[in-house]
N, C-alpha and C positions, 0 to 999 in steps of 0.2 A: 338108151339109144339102141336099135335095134339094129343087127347086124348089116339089113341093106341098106340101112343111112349109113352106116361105115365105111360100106364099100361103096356107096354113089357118091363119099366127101370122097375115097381116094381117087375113083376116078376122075372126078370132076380135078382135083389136085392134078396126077398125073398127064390128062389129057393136054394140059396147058404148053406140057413141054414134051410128045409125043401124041405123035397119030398111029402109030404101032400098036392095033386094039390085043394082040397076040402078047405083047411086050408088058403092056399094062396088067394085061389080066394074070402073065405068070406071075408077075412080080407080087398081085396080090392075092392069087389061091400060096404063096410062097410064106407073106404076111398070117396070112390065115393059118398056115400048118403051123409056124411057130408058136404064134399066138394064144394057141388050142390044144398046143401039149397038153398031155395027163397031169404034168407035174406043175400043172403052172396053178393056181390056186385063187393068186391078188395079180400077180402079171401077164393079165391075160387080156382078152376084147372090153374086159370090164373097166380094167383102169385105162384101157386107152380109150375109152367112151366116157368115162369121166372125165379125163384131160383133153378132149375134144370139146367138150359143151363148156367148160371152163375159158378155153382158148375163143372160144363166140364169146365168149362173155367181156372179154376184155378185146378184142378185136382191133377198136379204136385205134388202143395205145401200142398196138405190136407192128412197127414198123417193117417187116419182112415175114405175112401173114403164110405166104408160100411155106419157106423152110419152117416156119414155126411146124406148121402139119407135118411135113416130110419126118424133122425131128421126130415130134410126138412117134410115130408110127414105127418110125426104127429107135427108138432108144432103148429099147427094152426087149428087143428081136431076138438077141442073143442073151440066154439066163440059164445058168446051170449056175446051183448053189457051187458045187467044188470048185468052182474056176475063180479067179481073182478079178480077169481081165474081160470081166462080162461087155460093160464102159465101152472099153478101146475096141472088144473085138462087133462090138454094136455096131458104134462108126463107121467102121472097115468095110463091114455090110453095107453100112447106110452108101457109103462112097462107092461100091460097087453096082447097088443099084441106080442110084442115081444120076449116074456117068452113061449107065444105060440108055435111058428116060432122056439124057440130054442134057439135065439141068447142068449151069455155067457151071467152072468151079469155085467163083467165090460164093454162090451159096452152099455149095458141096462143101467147102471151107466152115463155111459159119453153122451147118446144121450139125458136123463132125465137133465142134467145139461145143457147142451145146450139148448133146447128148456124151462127151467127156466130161460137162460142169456138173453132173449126175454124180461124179465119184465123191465128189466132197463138199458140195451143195454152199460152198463159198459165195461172199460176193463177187462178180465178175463187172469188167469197163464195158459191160454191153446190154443194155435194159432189155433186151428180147431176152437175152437169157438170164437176167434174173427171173421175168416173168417165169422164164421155162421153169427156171430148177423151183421157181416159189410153188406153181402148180403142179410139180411132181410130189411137192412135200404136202400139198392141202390137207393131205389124207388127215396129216396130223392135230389138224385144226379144225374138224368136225366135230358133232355132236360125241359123247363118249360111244353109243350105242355103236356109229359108225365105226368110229375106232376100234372099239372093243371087236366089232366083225374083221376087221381090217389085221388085227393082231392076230387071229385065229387062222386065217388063210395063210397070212407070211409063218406060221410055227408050221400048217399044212405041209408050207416049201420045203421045211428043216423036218420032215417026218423022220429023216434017216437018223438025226443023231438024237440021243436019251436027252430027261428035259434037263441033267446035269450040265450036259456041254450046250446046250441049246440056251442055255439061260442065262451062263456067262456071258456068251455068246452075244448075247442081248443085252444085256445088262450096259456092257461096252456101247452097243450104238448107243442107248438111250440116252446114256452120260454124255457120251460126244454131242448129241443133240443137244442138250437139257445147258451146254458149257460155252456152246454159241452165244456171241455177245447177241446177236439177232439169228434166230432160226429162216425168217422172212427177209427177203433182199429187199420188197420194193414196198412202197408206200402204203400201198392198198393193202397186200396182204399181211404185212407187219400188223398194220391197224385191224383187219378182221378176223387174222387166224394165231398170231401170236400168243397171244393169253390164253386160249381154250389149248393147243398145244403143249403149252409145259404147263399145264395142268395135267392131259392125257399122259404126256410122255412118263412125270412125276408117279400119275397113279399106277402106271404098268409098273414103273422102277420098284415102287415101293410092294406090288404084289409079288414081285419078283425076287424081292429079298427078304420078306414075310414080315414089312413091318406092320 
């Protein structure tokens, strides 16, 4: 997906709840700066252009097609490896902008709860966001090839620490991954990303511990 289909979904998104063409547009040359860091490697125009074409895909079944985008767009605004409170201070953003923009706040509400169901990718009582947090995790559930590139950009992110502490480091998500009774919340991607997933996540584990 090419950059100006990114920005003609935001606007086309945005304009619904503002005619403020000043308003829309900072808000996404604002998107863009974040998005475009140096540092950003896997969390960048690319995964949200992945999680865009994913979210057409399933369309049908997302009951509140609006904030699902909104969500997408801000979940991952705010990303510095050393901060803990990437998540929350996402949201914060998101709720800042979007108060701007107009939208109500019960969807300001539900798009903030979604992009916090990112921290721990649990089941949640709200099938939009298990969609959300399932197509945040796809990555996991692709081809190994995809994977294998997907592993190298997220170590890109962690350039700063040696692959001693980086690895541990990792070692940890994997297991949390790998310990989920279900990696996938919903139906669909249980059944199509499941298996290829802890298969990936397994073969990184086990290059990572040299078995």
């Amino acid at each position: 997906m090419k950059m100006e289909k990114l920005k003609k979904i935001w606007w086309t998104l945005a304009s619904g709840y503002s005619d403020n063409r000043e308003t829309i547009e900072k808000l996404w040359l604002e998107i863009l700066a974040y998005y475009s860091a140096d540092n950003r490697f896997y969390h960048n125009f690319r995964h949200l252009a992945y999680m865009l074409e994913k979210a057409e895909s399933y369309k049908k079944g997302i009951a509140d097609f609006d904030t699902f985008l909104f969500s997408i767009f801000y979940h991952d605004i705010i990303y510095d490896i050393n901060r803990q409170d990437n998540e929350y201070q996402s949201s914060v953003k998101a709720m800042e902008c979007l108060t701007k923009l107009g939208v109500g706040q019960q969807q300001i509400s539900k798009c903030m709860q979604q992009i916090l169901a990112t921290m721990d990718h649990e089941k949640r009582d709200d099938a939009d966001t298990d969609l959300f947090t399932d197509i945040d995790l796809s990555i996991l559930g692709e081809e190994w090839s995809v994977y294998e590139d997907y592993c190298q950009k997220i170590r890109q992110e962690y350039n700063i620490y040696p692959d001693s502490v980086y690895n541990a480091g990792r070692i940890i998500v994997l297991k949390h991954f790998l310990n989920m009774e279900k990696i996938f919340k919903t139906l669909e991607f249980h059944g199509s990303h499941e298996s290829r997933a802890r298969v990936n996540l397994q073969k990184e584990l086990d290059l990572l511990i040299g078995v």
